[in-house]
C-alpha positions in Angstrom: 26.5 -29.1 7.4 26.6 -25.6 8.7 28.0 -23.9 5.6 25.6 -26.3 3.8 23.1 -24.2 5.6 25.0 -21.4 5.4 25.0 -21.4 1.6 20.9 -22.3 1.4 20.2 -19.2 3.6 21.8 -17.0 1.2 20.7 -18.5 -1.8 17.1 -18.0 -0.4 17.9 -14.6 0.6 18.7 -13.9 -2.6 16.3 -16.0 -3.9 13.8 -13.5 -2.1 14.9 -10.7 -3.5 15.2 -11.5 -7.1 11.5 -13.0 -6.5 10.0 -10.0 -5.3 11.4 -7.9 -7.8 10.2 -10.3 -10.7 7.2 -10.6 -8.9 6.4 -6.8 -9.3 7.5 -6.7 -13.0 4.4 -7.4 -15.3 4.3 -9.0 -18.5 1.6 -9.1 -21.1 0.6 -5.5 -20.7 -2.0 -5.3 -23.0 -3.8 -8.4 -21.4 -7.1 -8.0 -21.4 -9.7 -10.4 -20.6 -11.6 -11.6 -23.5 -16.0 -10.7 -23.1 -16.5 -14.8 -24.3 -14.2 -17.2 -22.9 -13.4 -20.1 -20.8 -13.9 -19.1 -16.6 -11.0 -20.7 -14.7 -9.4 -19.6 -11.6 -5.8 -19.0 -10.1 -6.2 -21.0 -6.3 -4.0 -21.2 -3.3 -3.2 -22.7 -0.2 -1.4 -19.7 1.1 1.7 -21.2 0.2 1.1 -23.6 -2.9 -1.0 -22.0 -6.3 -2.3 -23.9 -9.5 -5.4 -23.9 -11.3 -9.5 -25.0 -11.1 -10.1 -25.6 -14.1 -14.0 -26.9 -15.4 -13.8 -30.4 -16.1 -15.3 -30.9 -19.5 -14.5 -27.8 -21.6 -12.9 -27.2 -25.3 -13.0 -30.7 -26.2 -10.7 -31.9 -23.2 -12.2 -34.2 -20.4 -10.1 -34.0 -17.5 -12.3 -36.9 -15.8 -10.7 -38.9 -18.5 -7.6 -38.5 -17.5 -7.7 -38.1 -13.9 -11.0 -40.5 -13.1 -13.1 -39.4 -10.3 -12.8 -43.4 -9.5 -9.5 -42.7 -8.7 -10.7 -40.9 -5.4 -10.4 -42.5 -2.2 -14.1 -41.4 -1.1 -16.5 -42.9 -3.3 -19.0 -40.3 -3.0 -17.3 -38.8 -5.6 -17.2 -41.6 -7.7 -20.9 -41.1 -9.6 -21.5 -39.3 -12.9 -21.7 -35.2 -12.3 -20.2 -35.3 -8.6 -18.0 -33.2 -9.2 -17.2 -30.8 -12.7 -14.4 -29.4 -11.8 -10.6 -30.0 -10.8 -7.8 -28.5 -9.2 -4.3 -29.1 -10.8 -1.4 -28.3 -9.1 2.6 -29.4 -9.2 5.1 -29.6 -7.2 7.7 -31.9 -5.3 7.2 -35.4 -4.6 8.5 -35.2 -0.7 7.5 -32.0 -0.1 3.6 -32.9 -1.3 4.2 -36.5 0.1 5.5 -35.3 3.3 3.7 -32.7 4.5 0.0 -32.9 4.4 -0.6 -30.2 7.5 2.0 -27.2 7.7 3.0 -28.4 11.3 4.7 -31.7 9.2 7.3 -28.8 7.2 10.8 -30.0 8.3 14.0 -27.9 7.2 15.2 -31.0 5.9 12.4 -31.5 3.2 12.4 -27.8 2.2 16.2 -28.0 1.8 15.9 -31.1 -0.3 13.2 -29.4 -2.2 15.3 -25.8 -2.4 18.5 -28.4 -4.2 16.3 -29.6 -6.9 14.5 -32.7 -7.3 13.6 -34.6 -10.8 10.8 -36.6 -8.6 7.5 -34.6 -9.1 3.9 -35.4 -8.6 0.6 -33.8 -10.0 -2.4 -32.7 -7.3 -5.5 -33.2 -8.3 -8.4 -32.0 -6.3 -12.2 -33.0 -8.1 -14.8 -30.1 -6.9 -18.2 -28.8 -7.5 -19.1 -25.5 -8.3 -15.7 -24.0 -7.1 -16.6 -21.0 -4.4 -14.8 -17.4 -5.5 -12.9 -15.8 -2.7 -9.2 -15.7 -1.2 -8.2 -19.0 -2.6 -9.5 -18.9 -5.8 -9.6 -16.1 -8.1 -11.7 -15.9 -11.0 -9.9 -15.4 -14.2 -11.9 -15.2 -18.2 -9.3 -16.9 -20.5 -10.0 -16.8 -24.5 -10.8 -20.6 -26.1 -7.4 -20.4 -27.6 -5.9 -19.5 -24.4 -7.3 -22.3 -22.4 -6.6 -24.9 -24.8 -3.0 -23.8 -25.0 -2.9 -24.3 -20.9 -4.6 -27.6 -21.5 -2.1 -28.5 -24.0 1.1 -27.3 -21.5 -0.6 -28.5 -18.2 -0.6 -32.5 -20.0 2.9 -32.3 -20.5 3.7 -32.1 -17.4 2.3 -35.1 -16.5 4.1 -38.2 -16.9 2.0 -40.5 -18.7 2.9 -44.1 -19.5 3.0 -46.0 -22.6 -0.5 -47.6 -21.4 -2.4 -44.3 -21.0 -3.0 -45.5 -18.0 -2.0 -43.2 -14.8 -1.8 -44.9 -11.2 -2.7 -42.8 -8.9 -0.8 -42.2 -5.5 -3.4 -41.5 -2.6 -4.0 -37.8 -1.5 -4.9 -35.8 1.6 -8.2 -37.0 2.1 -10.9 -38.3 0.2 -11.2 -35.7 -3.0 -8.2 -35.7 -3.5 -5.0 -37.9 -5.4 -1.3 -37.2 -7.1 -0.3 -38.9 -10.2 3.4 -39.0 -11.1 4.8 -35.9 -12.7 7.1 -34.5 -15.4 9.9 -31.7 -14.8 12.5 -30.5 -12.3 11.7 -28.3 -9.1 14.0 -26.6 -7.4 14.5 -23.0 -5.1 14.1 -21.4 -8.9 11.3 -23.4 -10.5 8.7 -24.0 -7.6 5.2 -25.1 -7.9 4.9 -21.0 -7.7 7.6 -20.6 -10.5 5.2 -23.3 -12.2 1.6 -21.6 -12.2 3.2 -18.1 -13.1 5.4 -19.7 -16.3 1.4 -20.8 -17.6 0.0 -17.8 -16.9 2.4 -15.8 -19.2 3.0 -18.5 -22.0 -1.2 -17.7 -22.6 -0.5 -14.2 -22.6 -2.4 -13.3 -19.3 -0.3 -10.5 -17.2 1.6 -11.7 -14.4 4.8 -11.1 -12.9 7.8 -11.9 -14.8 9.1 -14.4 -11.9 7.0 -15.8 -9.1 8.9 -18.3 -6.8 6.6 -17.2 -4.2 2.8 -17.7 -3.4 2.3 -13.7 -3.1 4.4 -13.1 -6.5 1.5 -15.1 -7.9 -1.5 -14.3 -6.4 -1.6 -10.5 -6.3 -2.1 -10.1 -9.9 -5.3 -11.2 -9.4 -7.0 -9.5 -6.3 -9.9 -11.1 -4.7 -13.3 -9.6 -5.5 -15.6 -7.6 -3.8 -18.4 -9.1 -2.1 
């Protein structure tokens, strides 16, 4: 067990290293954002990031998909509660397993940090999403959004019936549905949100296993 751990530290170390270093490399230099598009925004947790995304927009209803009446607190369950959604991804025990940070075990993050093929989706239904530190406003084109529509579905692993169960969340705005993909020390929820990013041409670093590696390529606005 001890050169288990042994060999985890100095993965992560160099892990670190290589992250911070992709994480200061931009891509997509001549990004610019577009003067008519789709208003999403890049959010975090301080340690997990994903997206807000409106919830009717381009044709694509994410209500439909992820049903408000899904939602433990039926509050949100009535017509224009909510119009927008947070989707995130990441590892089923490490989302499972840790709804405050005081629950993070070494065990879980190891388990995590290996690679795991069991991944859920996090959905959080909103209104009117509030700019600030953990969300960042970003203008995307039409084209560009519909592309991260398009790559954010796929990974989600939807049955045969169209039907998605839901798995109960944090609290009552929230819920996970069963994901698609493999997370590991080298594609985390991080990784994830960054790969999107760059696939619709929007600059970001060229590797963000990290929260930070994410989130300061798009600095929180003035008040």
């Amino acid at each position: 067990m001890t050169r288990i751990l042994g060999w985890l530290m100095l993965l992560a170390g160099l892990a670190f290293l290589a992250g911070e270093t992709g994480g200061l490399i931009g891509t997509n230099r001549d990004w610019r954002a577009p003067d008519d598009g789709v208003t999403i925004y890049v959010e975090t947790n301080g340690f997990h990031t994903g997206f807000i995304l409106p919830a009717q927009a381009e044709g694509i209803d994410w209500h439909a998909l992820f049903p408000p009446t899904d939602l433990a607190d039926p509050r949100y369950h009535a017509t224009g509660a909510t119009d927008h959604v947070a989707i995130s991804w990441g590892e089923r025990e490490f989302y499972l397993g840790t709804p405050r940070w005081q629950d993070i075990d070494p065990a879980t993050m190891a388990r995590a940090a290996i690679g795991s093929d069991a991944t859920l989706i996090h959905i959080y239904h909103m209104r009117r999403p509030q700019e600030g530190y953990f969300a960042r406003r970003l203008v995307i084109s039409h084209d560009a959004y519909r592309k991260l529509a398009a790559r954010l579905m796929q990974a989600v692993a939807l049955p045969e019936s169209g039907q998605l169960k839901p798995i109960h969340g944090y609290g009552g705005d929230d819920v996970f549905y069963p994901g698609r993909g493999r997370y590991s020390l080298l594609n985390s929820c991080n990784v994830w949100t960054g790969d999107h990013l760059r696939a619709i041409g929007v600059r970001v670093g060229a590797w963000t296993p990290a929260e930070h590696h994410v989130m300061r390529w798009f600095p929180e606005a003035e008040r």
